[in-house]
RONU-301379 format. One record per residue (C-alpha): residue number from 1; residue in one letter; x, y, z. Coordinates in steps of 0.02 Angstrom, whole numbers, plus 50000, padded with zeros to 5 digits. Example, Ala and Ser with C-alpha at 12.3 -4.5 7.8 and 13.67 -1.06 7.14 Angstrom:
    nr   rest       X       Y       Z
     1      A   50615   49775   50390
     2      S   50684   49947   50357
***
This chain:
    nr   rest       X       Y       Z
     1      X   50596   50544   51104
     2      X   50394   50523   51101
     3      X   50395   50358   51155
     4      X   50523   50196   51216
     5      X   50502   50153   51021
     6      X   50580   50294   50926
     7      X   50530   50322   50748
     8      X   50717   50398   50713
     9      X   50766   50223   50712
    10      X   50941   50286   50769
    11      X   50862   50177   50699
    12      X   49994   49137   50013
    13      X   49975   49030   49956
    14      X   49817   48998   49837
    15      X   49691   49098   49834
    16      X   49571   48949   49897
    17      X   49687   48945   50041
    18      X   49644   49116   50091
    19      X   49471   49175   50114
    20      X   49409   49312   49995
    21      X   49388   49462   50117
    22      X   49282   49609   50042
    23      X   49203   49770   50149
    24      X   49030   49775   50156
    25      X   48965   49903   50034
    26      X   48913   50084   50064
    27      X   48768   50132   50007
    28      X   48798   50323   49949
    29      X   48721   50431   49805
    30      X   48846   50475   49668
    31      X   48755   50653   49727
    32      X   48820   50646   49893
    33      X   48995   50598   49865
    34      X   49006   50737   49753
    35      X   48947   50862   49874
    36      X   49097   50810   49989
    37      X   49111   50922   50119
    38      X   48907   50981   50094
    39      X   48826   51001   50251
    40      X   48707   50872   50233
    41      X   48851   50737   50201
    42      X   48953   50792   50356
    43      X   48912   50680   50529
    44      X   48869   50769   50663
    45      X   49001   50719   50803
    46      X   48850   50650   50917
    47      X   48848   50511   50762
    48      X   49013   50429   50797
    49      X   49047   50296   50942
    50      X   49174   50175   50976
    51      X   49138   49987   50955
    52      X   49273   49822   51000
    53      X   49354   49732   50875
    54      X   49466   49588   50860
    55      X   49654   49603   50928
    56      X   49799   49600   50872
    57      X   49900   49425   50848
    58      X   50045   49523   50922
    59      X   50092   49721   50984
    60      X   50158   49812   50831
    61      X   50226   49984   50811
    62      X   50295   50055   50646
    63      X   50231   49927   50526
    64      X   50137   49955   50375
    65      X   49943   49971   50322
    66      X   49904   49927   50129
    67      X   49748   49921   50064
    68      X   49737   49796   49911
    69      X   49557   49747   49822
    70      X   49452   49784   49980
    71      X   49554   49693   50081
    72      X   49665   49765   50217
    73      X   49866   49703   50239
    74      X   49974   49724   50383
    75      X   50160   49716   50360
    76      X   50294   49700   50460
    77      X   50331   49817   50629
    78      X   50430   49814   50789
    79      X   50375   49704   50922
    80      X   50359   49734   51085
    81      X   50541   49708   51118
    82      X   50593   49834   50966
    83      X   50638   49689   50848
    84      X   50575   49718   50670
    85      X   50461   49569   50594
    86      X   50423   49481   50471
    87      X   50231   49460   50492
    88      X   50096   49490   50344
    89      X   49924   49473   50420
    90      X   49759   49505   50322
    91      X   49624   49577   50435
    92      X   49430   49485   50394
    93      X   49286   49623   50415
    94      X   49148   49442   50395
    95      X   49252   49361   50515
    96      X   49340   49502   50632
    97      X   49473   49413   50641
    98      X   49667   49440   50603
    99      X   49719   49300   50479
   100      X   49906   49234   50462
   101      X   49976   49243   50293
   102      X   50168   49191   50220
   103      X   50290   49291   50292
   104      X   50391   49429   50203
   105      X   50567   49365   50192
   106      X   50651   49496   50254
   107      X   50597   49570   50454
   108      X   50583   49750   50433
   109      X   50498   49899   50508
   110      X   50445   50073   50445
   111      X   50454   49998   50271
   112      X   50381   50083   50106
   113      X   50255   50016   50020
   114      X   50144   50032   49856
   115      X   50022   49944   49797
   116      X   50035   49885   49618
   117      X   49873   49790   49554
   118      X   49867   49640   49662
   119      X   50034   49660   49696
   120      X   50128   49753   49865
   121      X   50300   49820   49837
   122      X   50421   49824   49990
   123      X   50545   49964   50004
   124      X   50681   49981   50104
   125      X   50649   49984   50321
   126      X   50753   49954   50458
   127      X   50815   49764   50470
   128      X   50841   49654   50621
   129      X   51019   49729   50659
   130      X   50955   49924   50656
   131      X   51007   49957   50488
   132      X   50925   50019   50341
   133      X   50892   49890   50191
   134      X   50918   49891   50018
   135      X   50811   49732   49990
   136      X   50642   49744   49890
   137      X   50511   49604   49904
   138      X   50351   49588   49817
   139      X   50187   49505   49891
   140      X   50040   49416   49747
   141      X   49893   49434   49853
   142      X   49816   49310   49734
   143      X   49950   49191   49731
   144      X   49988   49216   49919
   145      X   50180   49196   49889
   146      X   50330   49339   49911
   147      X   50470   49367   49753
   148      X   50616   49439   49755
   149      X   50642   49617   49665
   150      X   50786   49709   49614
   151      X   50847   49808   49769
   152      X   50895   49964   49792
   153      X   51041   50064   49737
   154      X   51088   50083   49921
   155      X   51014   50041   50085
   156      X   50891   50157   50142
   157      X   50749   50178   50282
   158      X   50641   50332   50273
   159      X   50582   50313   50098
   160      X   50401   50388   50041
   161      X   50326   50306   49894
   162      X   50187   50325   49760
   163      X   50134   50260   49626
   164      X   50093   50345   49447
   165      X   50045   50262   49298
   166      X   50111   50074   49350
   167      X   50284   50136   49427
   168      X   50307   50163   49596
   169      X   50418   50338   49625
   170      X   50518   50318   49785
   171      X   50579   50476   49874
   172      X   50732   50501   49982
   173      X   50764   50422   50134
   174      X   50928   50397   50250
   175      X   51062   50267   50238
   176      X   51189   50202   50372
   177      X   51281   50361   50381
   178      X   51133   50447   50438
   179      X   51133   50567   50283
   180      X   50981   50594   50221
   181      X   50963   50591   50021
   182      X   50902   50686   49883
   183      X   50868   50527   49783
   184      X   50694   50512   49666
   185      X   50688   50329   49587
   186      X   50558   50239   49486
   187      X   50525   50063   49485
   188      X   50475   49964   49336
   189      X   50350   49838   49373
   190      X   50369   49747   49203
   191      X   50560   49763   49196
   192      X   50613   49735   49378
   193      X   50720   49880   49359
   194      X   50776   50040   49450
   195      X   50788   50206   49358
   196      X   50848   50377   49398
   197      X   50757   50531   49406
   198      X   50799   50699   49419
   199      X   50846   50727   49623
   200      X   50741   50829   49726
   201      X   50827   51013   49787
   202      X   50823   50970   49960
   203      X   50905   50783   50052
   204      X   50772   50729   50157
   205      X   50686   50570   50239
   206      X   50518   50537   50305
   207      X   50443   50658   50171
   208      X   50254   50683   50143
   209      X   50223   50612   49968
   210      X   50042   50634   49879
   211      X   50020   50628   49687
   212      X   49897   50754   49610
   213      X   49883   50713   49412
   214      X   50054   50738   49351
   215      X   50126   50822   49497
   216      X   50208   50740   49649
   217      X   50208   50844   49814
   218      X   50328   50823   49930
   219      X   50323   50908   50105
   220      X   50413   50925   50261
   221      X   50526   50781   50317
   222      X   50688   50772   50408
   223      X   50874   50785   50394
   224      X   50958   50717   50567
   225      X   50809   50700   50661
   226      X   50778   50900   50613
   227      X   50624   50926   50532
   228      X   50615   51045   50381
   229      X   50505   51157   50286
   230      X   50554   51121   50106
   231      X   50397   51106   49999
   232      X   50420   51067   49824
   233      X   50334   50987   49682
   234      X   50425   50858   49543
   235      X   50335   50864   49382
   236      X   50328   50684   49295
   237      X   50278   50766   49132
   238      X   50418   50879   49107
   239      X   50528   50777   49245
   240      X   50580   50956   49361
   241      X   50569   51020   49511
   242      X   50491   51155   49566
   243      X   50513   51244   49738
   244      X   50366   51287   49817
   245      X   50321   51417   49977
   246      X   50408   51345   50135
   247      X   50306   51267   50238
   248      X   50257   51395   50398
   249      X   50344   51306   50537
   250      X   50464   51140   50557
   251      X   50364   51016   50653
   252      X   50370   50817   50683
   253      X   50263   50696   50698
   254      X   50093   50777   50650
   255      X   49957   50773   50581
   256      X   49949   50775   50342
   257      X   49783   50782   50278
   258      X   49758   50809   50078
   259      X   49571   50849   50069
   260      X   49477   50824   49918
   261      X   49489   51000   49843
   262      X   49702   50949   49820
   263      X   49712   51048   49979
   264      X   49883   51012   50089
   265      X   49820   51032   50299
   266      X   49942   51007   50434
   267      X   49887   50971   50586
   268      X   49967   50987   50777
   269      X   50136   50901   50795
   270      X   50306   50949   50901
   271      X   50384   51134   50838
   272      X   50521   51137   50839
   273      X   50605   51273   50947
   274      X   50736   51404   50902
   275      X   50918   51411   50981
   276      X   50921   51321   51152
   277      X   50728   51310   51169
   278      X   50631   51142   51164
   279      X   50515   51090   51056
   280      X   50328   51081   51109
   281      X   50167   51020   51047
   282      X   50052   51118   50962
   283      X   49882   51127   50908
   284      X   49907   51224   50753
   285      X   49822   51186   50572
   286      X   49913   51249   50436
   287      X   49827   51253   50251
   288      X   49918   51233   50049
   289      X   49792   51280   49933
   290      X   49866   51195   49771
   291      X   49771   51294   49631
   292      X   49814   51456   49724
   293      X   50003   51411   49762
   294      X   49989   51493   49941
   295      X   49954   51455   50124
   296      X   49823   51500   50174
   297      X   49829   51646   50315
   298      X   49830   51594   50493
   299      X   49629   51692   50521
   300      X   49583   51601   50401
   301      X   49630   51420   50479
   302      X   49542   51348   50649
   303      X   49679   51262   50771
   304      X   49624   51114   50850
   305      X   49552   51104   51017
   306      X   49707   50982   51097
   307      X   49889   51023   51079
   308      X   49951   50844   51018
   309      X   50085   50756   50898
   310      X   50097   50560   50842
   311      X   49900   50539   50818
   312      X   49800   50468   50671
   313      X   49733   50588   50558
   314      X   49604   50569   50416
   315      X   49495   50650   50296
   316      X   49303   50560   50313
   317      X   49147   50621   50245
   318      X   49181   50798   50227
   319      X   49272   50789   50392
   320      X   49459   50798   50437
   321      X   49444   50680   50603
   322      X   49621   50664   50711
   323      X   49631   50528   50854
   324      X   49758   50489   51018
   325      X   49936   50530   51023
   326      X   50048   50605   51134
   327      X   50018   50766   51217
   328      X   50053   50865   51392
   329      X   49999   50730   51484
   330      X   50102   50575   51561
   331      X   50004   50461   51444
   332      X   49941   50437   51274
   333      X   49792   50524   51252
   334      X   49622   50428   51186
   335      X   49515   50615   51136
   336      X   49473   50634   50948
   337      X   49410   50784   50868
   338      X   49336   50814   50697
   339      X   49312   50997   50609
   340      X   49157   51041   50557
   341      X   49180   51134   50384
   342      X   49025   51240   50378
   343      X   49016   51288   50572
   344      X   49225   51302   50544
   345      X   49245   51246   50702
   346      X   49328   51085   50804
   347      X   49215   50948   50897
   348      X   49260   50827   51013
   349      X   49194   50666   50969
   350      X   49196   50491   51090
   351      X   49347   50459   51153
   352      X   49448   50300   51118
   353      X   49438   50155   51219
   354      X   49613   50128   51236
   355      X   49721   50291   51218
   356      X   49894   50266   51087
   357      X   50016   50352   51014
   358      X   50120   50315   50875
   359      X   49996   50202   50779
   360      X   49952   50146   50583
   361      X   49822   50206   50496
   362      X   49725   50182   50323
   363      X   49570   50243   50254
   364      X   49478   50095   50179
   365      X   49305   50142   50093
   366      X   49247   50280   50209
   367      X   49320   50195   50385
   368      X   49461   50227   50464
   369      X   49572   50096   50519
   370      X   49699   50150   50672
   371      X   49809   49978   50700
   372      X   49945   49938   50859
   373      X   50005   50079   50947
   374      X   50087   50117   51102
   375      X   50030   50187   51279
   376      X   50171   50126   51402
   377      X   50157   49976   51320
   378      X   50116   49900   51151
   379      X   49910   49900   51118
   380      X   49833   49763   51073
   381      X   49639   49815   51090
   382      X   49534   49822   50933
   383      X   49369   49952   50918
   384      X   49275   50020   50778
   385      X   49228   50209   50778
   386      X   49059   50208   50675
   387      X   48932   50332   50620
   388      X   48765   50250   50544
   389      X   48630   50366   50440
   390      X   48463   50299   50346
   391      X   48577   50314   50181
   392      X   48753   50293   50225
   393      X   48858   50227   50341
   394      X   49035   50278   50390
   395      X   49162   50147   50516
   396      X   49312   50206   50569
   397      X   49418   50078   50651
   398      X   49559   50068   50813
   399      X   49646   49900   50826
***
């Protein structure tokens, strides 16, 4: 176990109520945001430093970040006593300040969610007895009030979901008996209905989802706590599966990274060892290319400069940045480290002010936001890692 709160889980009103919250604007070229990872759009890692923000109404581990409009949504979590929660906050850049909204109706943790126009869909999490849940609830940001949706065939925590032309796809996940499933469902927004789609090969929960066009990727996950290296790819066209080259190790809670370029990059995690030996972190970046259908070859990847699993990770400004987590020392660690594409090498950038592990994360308009946490005990500490130029300006954030 990483930490004393174990992802296993063996285990608004009106909108005149709520202030409208919207980032402040970046001011980038179209040029320069399609030159990506060009070497005049990547920060140098003497650009970045850490800044305070507001905390936290309350320590939270395993809830959920959702990005909605501009506006940034908290959901749910464990508390510092391991209770899932009911809490929906709605963080204010104007402001910095952490605004109470309506409750979901249902306390739940490690919940899936997806964003449907102003709406967020709730999926599934561990309740307040330890149990998966089969109850879906829907948040109207602009109405500021939760509804009721159809729930799930069965109960279910673990579940990875995306959305594709107004349905959300939901993807596995684990019910009571601890058996993970194979299950693929789409929800109907307009129907409040559950359909069935074609299962994937492999049972798994806590799968890495993205959505590329018409394919959905799904990556790793776990069956018992073991983590796996199934890889394949459902097809939403033709509705089929396709397997796709295992991934090159099992690992846990590391680092996934889809680059621009539809490029899968793991990063660090636990291995997992064979027979009787123990797992251990590594510092290891393995590479998908999509359009090639390979991995790319271990010379031709750069491992990172720490050894370290249940961080933040994040692709910004040409950069993939990771920050914290858990590594060989006693504590959480608070170093970050970004690559540098064209050098092809790793830099350390300013260190956290407050080291975590096991943290949320979401990449809203070029910052990234790293929320709650845990080092020995829950973190509550807000700071904003920024990076300022004459033309742009990047903010990542650590509540």
């Amino acid at each position: 176990m990483l930490t004393h709160f174990s992802p296993d889980y063996s285990c608004c009103s009106s909108e005149d109520t709520w202030p409208s919250v919207r980032w402040k604007t970046i001011q980038s070229s179209p040029e320069s945001l399609r030159r990506g990872a060009d070497v005049m759009a990547v920060p140098s890692a003497q650009e970045f430093h850490w800044q305070s923000l507001a905390r936290l109404p309350s320590g939270r581990v395993y809830h959920t970040l959702s990005e909605v409009g501009g506006q940034m949504y908290m959901l749910g979590g464990c508390d510092a006593a391991g209770r899932p929660c009911p809490s929906l906050e709605l963080y204010s850049p104007e402001g910095d300040r952490w605004i109470s909204l309506p409750p979901m109706p249902t306390p739940r943790a490690g919940a899936a969610v997806a964003v449907m126009g102003k709406q967020i869909l709730v999926v599934g999490g561990v309740g307040e007895d330890q149990s998966p849940l089969k109850v879906v609830e829907m948040y109207n940001t602009e109405e500021g009030r939760w509804r009721k949706r159809s729930a799930l065939r069965e109960a279910l925590m673990g579940v990875s979901i995306t959305v594709k032309d107004g349905r959300a796809l939901a993807v596995g996940g684990m019910c009571a008996d601890l058996l993970p499933r194979s299950i693929l469902q789409q929800y109907d927004l307009r129907k409040d209905v559950w359909a069935l789609l074609p299962p994937m090969p492999t049972p798994r929960y806590d799968a890495n989802t993205h959505l590329l066009g018409n394919k959905l990727f799904v990556a790793g996950g776990r069956q018992c706590k073991r983590p796996l290296k199934a890889f394949e790819v459902y097809d939403t066209e033709t509705r089929s599966w396709t397997t796709l080259p295992m991934m090159p190790c099992k690992r846990s809670y590391g680092g996934v990274i889809w680059d621009p370029a539809g490029r899968l990059c793991l990063l660090g995690g636990l291995r997992q060892g064979g027979g009787h030996q123990s797992s251990k972190f590594t510092k290891n970046v393995n590479i998908f290319d999509t359009n090639q259908g390979t991995w790319l070859k271990s010379e031709e990847t750069v491992a990172m400069k720490t050894k370290r699993a249940d961080f933040a990770a994040a692709f910004l400004r040409g950069r993939m940045v990771v920050a914290g987590g858990l590594g060989h020392e006693p504590s959480a660690l608070d170093t970050v480290e970004a690559f540098h594409p064209q050098k092809k090498k790793w830099e350390r950038l300013a260190p956290m002010n407050h080291p975590r592990c096991s943290a949320s994360s979401i990449v809203i308009r070029d910052r990234l936001l790293v929320v709650g946490g845990v080092n020995q005990f829950v973190v509550l500490s807000s700071n904003l890692l920024c990076k300022s130029s004459s033309n742009s300006r990047v903010i990542a954030c650590q509540h």
